[in-house]
ChimeraX commands (.cxc) that place a marker at each C-alpha (Angstrom):
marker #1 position 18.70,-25.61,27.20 radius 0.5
marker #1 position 20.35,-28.00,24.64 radius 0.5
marker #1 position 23.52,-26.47,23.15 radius 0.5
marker #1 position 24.68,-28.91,20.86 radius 0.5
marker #1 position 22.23,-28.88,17.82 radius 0.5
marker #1 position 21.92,-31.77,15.19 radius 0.5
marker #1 position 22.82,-30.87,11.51 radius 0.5
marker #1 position 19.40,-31.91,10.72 radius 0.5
marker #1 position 18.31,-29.20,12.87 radius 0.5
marker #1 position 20.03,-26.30,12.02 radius 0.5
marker #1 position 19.52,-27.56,7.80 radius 0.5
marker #1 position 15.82,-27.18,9.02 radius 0.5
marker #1 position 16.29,-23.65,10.43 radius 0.5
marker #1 position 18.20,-22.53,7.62 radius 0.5
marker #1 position 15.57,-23.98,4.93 radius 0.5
marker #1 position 12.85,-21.97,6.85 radius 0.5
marker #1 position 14.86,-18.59,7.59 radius 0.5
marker #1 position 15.98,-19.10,3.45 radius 0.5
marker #1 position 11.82,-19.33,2.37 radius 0.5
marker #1 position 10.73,-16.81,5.17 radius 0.5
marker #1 position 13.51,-14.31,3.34 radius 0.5
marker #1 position 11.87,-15.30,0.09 radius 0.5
marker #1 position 8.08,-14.73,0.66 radius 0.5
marker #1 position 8.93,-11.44,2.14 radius 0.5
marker #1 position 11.12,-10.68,-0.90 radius 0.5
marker #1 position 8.16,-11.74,-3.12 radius 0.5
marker #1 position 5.63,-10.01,-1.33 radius 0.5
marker #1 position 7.89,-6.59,-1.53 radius 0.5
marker #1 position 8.63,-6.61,-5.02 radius 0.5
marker #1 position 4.94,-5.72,-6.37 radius 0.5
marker #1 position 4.61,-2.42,-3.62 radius 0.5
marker #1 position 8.11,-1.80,-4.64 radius 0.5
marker #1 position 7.33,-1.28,-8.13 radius 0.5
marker #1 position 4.37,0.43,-7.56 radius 0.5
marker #1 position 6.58,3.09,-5.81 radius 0.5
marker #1 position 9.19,2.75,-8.06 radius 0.5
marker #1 position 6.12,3.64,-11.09 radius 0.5
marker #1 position 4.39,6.01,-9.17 radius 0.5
marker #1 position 7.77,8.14,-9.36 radius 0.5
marker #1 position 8.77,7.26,-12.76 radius 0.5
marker #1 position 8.06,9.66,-15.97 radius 0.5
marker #1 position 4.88,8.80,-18.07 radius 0.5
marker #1 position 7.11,7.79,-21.17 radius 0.5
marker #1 position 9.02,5.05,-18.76 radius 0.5
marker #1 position 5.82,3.76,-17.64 radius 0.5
marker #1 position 4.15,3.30,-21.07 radius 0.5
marker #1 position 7.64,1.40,-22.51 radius 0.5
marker #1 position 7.65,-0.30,-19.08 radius 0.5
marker #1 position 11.08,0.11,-18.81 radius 0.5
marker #1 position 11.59,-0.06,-15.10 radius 0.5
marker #1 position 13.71,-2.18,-13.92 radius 0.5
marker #1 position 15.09,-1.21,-10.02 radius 0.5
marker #1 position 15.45,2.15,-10.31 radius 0.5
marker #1 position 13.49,5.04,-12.02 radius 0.5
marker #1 position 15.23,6.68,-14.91 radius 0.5
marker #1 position 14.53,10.28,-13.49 radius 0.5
marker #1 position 12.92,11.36,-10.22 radius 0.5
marker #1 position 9.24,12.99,-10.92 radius 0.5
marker #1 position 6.06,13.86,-8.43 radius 0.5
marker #1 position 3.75,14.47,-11.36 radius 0.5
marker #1 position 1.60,11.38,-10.83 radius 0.5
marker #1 position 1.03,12.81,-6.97 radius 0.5
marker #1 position 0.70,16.32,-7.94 radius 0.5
marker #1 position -2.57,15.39,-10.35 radius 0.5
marker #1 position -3.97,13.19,-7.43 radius 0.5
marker #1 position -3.43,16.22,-4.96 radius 0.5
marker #1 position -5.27,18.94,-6.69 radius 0.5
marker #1 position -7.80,16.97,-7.90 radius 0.5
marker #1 position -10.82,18.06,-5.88 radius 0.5
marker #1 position -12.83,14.39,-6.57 radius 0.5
marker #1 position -9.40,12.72,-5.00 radius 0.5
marker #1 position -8.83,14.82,-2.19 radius 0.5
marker #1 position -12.96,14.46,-1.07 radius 0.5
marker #1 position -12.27,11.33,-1.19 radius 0.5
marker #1 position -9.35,11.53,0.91 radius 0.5
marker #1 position -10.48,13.10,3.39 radius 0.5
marker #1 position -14.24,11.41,3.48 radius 0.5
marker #1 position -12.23,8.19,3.82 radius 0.5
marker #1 position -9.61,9.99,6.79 radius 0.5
marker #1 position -13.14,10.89,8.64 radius 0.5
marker #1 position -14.63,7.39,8.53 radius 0.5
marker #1 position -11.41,5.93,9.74 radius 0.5
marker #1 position -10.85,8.70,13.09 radius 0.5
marker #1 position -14.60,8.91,14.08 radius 0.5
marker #1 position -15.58,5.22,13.01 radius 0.5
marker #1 position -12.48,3.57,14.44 radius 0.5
marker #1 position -13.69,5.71,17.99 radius 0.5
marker #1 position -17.09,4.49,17.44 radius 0.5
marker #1 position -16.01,0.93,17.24 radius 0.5
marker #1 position -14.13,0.96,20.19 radius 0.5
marker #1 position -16.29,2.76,22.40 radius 0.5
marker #1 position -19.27,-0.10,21.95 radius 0.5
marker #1 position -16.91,-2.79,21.79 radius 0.5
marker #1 position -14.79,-1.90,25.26 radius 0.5
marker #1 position -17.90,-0.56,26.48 radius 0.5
marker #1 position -20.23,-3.84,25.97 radius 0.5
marker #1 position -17.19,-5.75,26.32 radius 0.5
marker #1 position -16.80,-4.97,29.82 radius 0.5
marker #1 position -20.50,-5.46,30.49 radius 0.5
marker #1 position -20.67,-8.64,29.40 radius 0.5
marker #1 position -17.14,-9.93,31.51 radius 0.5
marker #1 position -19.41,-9.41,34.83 radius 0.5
marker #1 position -21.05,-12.45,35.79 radius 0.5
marker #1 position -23.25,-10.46,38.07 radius 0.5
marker #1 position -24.95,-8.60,34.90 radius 0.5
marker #1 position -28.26,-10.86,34.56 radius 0.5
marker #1 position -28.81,-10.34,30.79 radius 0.5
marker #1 position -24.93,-11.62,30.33 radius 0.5
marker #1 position -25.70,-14.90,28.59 radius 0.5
marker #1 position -28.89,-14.08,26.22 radius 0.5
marker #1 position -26.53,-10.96,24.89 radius 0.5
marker #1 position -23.62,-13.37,24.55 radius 0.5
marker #1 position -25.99,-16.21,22.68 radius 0.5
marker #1 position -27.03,-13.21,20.35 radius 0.5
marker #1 position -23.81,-11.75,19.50 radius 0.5
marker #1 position -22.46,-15.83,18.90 radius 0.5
marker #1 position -25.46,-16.09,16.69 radius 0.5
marker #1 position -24.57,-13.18,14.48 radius 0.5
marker #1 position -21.55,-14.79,13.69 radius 0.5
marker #1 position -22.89,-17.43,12.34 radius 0.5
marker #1 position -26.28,-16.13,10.61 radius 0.5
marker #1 position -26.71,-12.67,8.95 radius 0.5
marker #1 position -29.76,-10.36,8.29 radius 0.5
marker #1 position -28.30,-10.67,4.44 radius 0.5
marker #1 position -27.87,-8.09,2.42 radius 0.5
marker #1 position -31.17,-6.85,0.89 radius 0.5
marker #1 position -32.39,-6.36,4.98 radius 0.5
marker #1 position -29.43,-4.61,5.74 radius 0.5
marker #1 position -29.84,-1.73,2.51 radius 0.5
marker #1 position -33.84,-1.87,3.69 radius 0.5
marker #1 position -32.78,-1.35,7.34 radius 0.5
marker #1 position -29.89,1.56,6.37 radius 0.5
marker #1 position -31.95,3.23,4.08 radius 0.5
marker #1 position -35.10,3.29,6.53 radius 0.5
marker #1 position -32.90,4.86,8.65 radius 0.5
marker #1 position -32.33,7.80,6.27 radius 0.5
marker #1 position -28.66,7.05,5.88 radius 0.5
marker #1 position -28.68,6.60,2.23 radius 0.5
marker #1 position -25.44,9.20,0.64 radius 0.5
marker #1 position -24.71,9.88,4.64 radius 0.5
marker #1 position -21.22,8.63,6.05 radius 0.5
marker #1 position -22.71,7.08,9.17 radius 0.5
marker #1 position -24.04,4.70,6.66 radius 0.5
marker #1 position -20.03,3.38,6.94 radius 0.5
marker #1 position -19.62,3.44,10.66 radius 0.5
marker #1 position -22.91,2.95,12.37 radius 0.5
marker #1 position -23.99,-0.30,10.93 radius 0.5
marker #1 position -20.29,-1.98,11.73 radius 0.5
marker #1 position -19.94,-0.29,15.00 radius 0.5
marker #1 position -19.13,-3.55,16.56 radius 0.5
marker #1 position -17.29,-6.74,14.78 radius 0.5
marker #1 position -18.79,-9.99,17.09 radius 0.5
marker #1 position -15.49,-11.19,16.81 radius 0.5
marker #1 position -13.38,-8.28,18.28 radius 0.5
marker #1 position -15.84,-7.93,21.32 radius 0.5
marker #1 position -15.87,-11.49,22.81 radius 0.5
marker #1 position -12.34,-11.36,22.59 radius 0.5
marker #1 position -12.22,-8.52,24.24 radius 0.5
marker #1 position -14.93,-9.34,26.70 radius 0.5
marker #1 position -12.37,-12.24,27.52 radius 0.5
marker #1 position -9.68,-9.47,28.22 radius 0.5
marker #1 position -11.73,-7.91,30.65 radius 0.5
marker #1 position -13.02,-10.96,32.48 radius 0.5
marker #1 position -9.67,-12.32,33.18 radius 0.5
marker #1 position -8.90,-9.06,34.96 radius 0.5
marker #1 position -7.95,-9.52,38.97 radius 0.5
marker #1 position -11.24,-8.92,40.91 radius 0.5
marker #1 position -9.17,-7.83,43.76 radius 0.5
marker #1 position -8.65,-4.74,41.80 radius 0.5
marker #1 position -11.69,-3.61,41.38 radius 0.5
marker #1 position -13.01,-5.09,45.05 radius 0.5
marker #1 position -9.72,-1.98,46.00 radius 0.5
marker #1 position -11.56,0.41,44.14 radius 0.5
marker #1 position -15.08,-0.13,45.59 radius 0.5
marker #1 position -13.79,0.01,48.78 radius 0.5
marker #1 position -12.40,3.41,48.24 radius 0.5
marker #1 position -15.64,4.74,46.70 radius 0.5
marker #1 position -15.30,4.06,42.92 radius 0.5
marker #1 position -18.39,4.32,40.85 radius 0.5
marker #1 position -18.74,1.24,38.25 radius 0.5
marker #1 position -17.64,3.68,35.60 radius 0.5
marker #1 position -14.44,4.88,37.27 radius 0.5
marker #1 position -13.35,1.25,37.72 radius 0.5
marker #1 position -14.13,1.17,33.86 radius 0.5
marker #1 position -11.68,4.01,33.01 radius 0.5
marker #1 position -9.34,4.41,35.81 radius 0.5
marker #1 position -8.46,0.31,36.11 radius 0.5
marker #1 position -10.26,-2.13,33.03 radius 0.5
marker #1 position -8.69,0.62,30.05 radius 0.5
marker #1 position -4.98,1.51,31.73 radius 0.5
marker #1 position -4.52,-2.48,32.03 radius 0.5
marker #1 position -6.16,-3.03,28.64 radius 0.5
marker #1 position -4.30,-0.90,26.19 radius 0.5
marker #1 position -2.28,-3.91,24.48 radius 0.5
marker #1 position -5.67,-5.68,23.20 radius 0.5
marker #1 position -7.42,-1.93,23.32 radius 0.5
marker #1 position -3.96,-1.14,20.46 radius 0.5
marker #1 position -4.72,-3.80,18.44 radius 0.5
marker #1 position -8.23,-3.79,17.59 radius 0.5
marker #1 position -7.62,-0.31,16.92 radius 0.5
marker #1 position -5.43,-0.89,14.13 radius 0.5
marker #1 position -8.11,-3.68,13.30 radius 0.5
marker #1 position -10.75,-1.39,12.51 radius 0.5
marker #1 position -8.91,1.50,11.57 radius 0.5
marker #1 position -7.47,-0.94,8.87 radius 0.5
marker #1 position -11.29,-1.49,7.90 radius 0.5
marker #1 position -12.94,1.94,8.03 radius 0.5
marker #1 position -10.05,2.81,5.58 radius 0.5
marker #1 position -10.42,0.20,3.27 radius 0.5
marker #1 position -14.65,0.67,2.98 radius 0.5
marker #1 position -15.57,-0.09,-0.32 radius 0.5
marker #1 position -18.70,-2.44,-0.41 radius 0.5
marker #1 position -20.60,-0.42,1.50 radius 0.5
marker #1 position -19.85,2.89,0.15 radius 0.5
marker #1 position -20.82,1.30,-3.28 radius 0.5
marker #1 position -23.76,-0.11,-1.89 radius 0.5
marker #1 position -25.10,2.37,0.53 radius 0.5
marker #1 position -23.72,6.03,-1.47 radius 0.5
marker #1 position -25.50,6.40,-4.76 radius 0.5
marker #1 position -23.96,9.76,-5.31 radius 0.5
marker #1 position -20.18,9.93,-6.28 radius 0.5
marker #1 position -19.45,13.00,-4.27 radius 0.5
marker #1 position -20.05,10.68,-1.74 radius 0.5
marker #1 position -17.01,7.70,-2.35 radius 0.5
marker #1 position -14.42,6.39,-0.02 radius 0.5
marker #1 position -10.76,6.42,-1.70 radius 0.5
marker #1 position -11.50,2.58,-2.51 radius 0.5
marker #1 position -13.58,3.21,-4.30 radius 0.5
marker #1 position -12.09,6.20,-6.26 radius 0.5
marker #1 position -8.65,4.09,-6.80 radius 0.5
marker #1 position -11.07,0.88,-8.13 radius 0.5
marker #1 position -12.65,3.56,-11.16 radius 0.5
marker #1 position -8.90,4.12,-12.13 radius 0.5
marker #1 position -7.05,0.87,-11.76 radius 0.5
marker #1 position -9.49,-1.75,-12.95 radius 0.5
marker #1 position -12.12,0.92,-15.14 radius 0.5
marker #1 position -9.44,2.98,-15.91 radius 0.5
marker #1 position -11.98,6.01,-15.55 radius 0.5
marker #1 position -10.47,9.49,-15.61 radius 0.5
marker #1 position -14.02,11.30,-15.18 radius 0.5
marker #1 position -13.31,14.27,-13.39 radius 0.5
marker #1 position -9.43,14.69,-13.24 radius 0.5
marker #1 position -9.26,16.38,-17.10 radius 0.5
marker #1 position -8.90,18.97,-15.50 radius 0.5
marker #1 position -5.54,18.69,-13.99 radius 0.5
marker #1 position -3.88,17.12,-17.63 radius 0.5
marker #1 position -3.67,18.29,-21.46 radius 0.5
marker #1 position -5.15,16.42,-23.90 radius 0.5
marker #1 position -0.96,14.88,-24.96 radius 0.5
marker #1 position -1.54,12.83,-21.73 radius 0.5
marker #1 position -4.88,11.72,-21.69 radius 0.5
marker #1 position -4.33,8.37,-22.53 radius 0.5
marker #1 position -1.29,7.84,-20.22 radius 0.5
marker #1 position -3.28,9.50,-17.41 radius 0.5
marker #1 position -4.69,5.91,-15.80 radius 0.5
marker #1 position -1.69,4.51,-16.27 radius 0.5
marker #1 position 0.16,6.92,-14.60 radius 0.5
marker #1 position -2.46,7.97,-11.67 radius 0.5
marker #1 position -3.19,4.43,-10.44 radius 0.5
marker #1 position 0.34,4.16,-9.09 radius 0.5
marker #1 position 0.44,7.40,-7.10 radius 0.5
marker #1 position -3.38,7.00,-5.85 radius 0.5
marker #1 position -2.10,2.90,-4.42 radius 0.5
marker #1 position 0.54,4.45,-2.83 radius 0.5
marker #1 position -1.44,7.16,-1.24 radius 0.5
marker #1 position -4.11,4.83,-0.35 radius 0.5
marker #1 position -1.86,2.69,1.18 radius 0.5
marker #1 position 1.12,4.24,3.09 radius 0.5
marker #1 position -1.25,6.01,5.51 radius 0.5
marker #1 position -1.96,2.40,7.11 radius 0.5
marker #1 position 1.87,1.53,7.01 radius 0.5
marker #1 position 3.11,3.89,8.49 radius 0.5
marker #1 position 0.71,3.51,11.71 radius 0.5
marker #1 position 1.48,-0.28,12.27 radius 0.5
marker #1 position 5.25,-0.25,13.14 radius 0.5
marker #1 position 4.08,1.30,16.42 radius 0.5
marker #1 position 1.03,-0.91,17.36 radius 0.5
marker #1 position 2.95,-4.36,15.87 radius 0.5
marker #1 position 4.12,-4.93,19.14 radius 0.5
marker #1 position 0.51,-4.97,20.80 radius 0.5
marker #1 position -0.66,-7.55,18.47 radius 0.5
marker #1 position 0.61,-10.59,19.72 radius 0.5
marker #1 position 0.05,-9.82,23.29 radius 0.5
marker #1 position -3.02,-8.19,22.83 radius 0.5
marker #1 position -4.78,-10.59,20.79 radius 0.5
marker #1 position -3.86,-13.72,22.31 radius 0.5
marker #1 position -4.40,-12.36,26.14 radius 0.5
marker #1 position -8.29,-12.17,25.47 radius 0.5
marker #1 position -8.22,-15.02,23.02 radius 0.5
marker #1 position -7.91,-18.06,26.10 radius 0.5
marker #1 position -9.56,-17.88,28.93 radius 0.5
marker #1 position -8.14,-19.21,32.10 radius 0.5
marker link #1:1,2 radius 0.2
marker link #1:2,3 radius 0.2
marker link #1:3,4 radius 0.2
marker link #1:4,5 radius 0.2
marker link #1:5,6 radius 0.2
marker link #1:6,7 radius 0.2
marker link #1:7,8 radius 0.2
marker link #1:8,9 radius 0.2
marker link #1:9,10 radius 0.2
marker link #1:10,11 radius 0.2
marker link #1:11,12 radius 0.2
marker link #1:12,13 radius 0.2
marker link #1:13,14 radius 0.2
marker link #1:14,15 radius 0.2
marker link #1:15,16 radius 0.2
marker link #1:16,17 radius 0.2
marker link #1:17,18 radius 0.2
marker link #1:18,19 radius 0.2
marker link #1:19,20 radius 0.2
marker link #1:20,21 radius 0.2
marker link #1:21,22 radius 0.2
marker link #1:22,23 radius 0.2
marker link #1:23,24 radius 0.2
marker link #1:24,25 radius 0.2
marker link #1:25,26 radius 0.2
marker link #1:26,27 radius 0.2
marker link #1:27,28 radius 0.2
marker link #1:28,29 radius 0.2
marker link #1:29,30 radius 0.2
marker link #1:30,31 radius 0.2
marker link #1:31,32 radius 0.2
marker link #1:32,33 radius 0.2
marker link #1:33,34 radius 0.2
marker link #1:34,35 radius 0.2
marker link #1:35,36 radius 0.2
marker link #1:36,37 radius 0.2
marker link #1:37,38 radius 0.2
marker link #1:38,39 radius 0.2
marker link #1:39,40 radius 0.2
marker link #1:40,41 radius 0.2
marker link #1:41,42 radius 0.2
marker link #1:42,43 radius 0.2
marker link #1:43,44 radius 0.2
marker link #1:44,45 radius 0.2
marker link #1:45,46 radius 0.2
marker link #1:46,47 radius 0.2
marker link #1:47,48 radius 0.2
marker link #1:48,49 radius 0.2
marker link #1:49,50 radius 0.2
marker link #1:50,51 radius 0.2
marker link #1:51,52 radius 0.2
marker link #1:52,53 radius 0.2
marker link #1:53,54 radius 0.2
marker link #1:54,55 radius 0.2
marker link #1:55,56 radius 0.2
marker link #1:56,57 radius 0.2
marker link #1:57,58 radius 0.2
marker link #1:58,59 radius 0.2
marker link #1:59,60 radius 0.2
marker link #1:60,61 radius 0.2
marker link #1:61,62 radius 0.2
marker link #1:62,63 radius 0.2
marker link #1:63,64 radius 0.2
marker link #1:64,65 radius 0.2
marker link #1:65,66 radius 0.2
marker link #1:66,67 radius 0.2
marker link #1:67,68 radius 0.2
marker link #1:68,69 radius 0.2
marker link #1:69,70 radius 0.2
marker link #1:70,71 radius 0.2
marker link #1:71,72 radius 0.2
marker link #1:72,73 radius 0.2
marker link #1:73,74 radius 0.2
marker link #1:74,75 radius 0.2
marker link #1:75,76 radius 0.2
marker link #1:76,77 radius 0.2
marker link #1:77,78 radius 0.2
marker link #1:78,79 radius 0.2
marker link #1:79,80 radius 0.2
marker link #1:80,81 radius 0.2
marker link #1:81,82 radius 0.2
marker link #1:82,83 radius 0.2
marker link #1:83,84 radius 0.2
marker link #1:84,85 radius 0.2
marker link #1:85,86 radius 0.2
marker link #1:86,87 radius 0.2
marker link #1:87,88 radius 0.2
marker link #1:88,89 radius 0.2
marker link #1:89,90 radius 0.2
marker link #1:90,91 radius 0.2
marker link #1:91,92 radius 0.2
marker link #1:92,93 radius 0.2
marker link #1:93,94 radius 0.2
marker link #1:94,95 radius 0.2
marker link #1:95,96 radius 0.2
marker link #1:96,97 radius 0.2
marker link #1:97,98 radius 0.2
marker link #1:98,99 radius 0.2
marker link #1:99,100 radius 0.2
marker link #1:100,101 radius 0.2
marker link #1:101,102 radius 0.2
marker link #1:102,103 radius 0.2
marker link #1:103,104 radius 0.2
marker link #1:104,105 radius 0.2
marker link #1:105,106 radius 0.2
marker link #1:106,107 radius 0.2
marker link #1:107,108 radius 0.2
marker link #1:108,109 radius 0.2
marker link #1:109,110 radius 0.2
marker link #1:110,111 radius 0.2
marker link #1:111,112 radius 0.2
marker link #1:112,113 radius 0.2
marker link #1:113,114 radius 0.2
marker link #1:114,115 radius 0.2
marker link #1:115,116 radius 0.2
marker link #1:116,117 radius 0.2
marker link #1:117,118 radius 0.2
marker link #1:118,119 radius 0.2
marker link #1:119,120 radius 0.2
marker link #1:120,121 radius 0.2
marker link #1:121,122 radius 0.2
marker link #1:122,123 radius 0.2
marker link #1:123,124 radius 0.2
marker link #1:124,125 radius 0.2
marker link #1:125,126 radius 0.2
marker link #1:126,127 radius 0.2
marker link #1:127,128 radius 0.2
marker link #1:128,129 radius 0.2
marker link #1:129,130 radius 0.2
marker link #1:130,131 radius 0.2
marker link #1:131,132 radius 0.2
marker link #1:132,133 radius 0.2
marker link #1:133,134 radius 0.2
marker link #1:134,135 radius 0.2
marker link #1:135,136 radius 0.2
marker link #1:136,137 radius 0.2
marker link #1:137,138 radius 0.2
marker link #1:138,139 radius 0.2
marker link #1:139,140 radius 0.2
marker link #1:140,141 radius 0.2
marker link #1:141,142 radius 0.2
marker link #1:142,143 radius 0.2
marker link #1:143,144 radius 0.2
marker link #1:144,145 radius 0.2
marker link #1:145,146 radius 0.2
marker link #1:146,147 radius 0.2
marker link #1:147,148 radius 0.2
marker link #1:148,149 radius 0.2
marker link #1:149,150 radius 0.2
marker link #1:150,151 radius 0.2
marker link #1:151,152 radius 0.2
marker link #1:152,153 radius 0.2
marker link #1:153,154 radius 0.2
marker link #1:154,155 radius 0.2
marker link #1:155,156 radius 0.2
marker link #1:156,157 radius 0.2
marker link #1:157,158 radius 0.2
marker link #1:158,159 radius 0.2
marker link #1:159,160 radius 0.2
marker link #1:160,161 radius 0.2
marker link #1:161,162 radius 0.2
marker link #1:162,163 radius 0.2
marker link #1:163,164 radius 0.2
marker link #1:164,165 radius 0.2
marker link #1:165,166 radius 0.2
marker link #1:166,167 radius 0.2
marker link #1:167,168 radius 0.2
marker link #1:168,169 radius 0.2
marker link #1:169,170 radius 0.2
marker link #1:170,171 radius 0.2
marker link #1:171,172 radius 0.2
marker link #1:172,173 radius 0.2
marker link #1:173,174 radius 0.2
marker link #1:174,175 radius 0.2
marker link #1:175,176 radius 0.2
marker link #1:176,177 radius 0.2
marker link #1:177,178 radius 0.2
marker link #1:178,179 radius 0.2
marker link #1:179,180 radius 0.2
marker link #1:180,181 radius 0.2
marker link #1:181,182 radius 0.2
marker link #1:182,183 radius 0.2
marker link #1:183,184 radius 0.2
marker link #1:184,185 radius 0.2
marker link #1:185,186 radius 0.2
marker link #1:186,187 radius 0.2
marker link #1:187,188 radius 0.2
marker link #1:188,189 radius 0.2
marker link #1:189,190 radius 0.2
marker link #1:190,191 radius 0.2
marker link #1:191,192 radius 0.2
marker link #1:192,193 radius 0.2
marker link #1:193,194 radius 0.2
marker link #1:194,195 radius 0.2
marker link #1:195,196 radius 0.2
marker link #1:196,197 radius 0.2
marker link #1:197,198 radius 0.2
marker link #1:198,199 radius 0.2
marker link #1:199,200 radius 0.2
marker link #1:200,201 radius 0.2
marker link #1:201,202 radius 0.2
marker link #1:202,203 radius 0.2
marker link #1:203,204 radius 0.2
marker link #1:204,205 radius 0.2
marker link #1:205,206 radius 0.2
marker link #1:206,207 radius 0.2
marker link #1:207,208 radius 0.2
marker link #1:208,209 radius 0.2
marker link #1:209,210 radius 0.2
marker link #1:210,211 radius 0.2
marker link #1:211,212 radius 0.2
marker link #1:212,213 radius 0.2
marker link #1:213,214 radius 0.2
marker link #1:214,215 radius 0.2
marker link #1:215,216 radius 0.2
marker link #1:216,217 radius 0.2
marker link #1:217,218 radius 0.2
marker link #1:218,219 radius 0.2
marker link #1:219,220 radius 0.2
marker link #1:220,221 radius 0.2
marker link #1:221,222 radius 0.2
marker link #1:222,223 radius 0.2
marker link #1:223,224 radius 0.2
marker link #1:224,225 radius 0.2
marker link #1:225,226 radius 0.2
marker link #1:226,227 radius 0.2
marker link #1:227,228 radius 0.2
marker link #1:228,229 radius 0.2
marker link #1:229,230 radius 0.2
marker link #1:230,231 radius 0.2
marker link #1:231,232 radius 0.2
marker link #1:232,233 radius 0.2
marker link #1:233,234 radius 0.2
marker link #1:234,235 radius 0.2
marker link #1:235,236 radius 0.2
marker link #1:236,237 radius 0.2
marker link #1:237,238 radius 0.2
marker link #1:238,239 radius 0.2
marker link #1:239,240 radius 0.2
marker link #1:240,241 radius 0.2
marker link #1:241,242 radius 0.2
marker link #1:242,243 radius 0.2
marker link #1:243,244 radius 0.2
marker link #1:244,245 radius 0.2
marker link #1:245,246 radius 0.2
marker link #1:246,247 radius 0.2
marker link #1:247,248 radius 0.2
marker link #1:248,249 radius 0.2
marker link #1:249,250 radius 0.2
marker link #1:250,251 radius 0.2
marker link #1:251,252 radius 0.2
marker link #1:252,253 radius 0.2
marker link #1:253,254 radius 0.2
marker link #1:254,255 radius 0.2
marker link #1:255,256 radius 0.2
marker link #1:256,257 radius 0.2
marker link #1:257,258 radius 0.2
marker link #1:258,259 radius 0.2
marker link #1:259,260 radius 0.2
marker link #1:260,261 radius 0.2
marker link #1:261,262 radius 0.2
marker link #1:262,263 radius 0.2
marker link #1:263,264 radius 0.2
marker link #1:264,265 radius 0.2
marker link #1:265,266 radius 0.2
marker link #1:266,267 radius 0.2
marker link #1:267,268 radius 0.2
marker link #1:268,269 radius 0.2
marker link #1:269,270 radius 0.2
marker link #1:270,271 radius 0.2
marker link #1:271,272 radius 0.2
marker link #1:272,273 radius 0.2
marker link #1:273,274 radius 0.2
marker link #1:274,275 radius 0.2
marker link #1:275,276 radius 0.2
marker link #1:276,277 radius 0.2
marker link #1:277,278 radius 0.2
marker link #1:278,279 radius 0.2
marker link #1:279,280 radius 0.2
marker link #1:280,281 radius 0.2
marker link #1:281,282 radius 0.2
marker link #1:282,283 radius 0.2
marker link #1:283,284 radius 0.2
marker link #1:284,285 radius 0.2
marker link #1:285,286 radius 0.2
marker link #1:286,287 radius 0.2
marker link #1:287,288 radius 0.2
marker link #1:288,289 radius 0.2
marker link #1:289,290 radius 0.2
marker link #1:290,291 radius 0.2
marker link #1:291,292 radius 0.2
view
C-alpha cells in the first residue's frame, strides 16, 4: 500500500469527489422542487415563487390525488402489476435460469441460441398487439405481465449465477435423497438471493413504470397504469375526471398543482424500496455477469 501520495494525485481525487458532489447536487435539485411544489399553496405555484422553502406547509395537492377514484385505480392497478408481475418475472427467469446452467439438460444450447436471438431481433410491434390481442388480453392486466415475463437479458445473467454454483453441493444433496427441485429451493435460491435482490428491484422498477404497453394494449381508461394517468396531467394537462374533487376558482391551477403531488406519489414508492436492495446490486449483478 503506497502511503505517500503525489499532489497530482490527491488534485485528481479532489477534482472527481468536487464533480461527483455536483452531479448529485444537480440531479437533486429538480425532485427537490417537485417536493418542495407539491407542498406549496396553489397561489405560490402559479407566481413561482419558490425558492428553498415553501411559504406555508399544505397537503391539498395530495388530498385531490387521494380521493380521486380515477387516481387511486390507477394506483392500485399499477401496485398489482408490480407485486404479481415482479413474482411472475422471477419465477420464469430463476426457474429457466437454472435449467439452462445444467449442461446435462439436452435442449440447453437451442434454448440459449433462441433467447440470444431475441435480443437481437424482435417479433415488432404490430405481431406482438396481433399475438396479445389473439390471446384475448386486450383491457386485461396480464396484457402487462405475461408478455414481459422474462427480460433475455436478466435470465442469462442469471443462468450464469446458477452455473457457477459448486457442484459438490448439489452432488451432497443427491446423495442424501434430494429431488432436482429441492436442490432448486433448498441450495440454488438460499445462495442466490444477492442476484435473486437485484433483478427484483429490476423488474419491480419496470412493472411500475408500464406505460407503452398499457397505452398500447388497454383501450379503455379504467384500465391505465399511474404512467399513464400522471402523462394526461403533466404533458396534456388533462383534468378529465378529477372536477370532482375542486371548485370551479381552481380549475385552471388544478394541473399545475396535481402534477407535483401525482410525481411524487408515483415516484417515492420505488425510492423508498432501493436503500435496502442497493447493496445487492453490485454483487449480485456482477457475480452472474463473468463466468469463470
Amino acid at each position: 500500500m503506497i502511503r505517500n501520495r503525489g499532489v497530482g494525485s490527491r488534485i485528481f481525487d479532489g477534482a472527481n469527489y468536487l464533480s461527483l458532489f455536483l452531479v448529485a447536487v444537480i440531479t437533486f435539485i429538480p425532485f427537490y422542487y417537485v417536493i418542495v411544489a407539491s407542498l406549496s399553496p396553489i397561489k405560490q405555484v402559479l407566481t413561482e415563487s419558490i425558492i428553498l422553502w415553501p411559504e406555508k406547509f399544505t397537503l391539498t395537492s395530495y388530498h385531490m390525488i387521494l380521493t380521486t377514484p380515477s387516481f387511486v385505480r390507477a394506483l392500485l392497478f399499477t401496485i398489482f402489476i408490480t407485486v404479481v408481475g415482479t413474482a411472475i418475472n422471477m419465477l420464469f427467469t430463476s426457474t429457466l435460469g437454472y435449467s439452462l446452467s445444467k449442461k446435462r439438460f439436452r435442449a440447453r444450447r437451442a434454448i440459449l441460441m433462441l433467447i440470444v436471438f431475441s435480443m437481437m431481433f424482435s417479433g415488432g410491434l404490430i405481431p406482438t398487439y396481433l399475438v396479445v390481442k389473439q390471446l384475448g388480453m386486450i383491457n386485461s392486466l396480464w396484457a402487462l405481465m405475461l408478455p414481459g415475463a422474462i427480460s433475455a437479458f436478466n435470465l442469462i445473467v442469471l443462468k450464469n449465477f446458477f452455473a457457477s454454483l459448486p457442484q459438490a453441493l448439489e452432488d451432497s444433496a443427491r446423495i442424501d435423497g434430494c429431488s432436482n427441485f429441492g436442490i432448486f429451493m433448498r441450495i440454488a435460491l438460499p445462495l442466490s438471493l444477492p442476484a435473486l435482490a437485484s433483478f427484483t428491484l429490476f423488474y419491480a422498477v419496470g412493472n411500475w413504470n408500464q406505460f407503452f404497453a398499457a397505452i398500447m394494449y388497454m383501450n379503455n381508461s379504467r384500465y391505465w397504469t399511474l404512467q399513464v394517468v400522471l402523462r394526461q396531467l403533466v404533458i396534456i394537462g388533462d383534468s378529465t375526471g378529477y372536477g370532482q374533487v375542486i371548485d370551479d376558482a381552481n380549475k385552471t391551477a388544478f394541473p399545475e398543482t396535481l402534477k407535483y403531488a401525482a410525481i411524487v406519489v408515483a415516484t417515492l414508492p420505488i425510492l423508498l424500496v432501493y436503500p435496502f436492495l442497493q447493496k445487492y446490486f453490485v454483487k449480485g449483478v456482477l457475480m452472474g455477469s463473468v463466468k469463470e
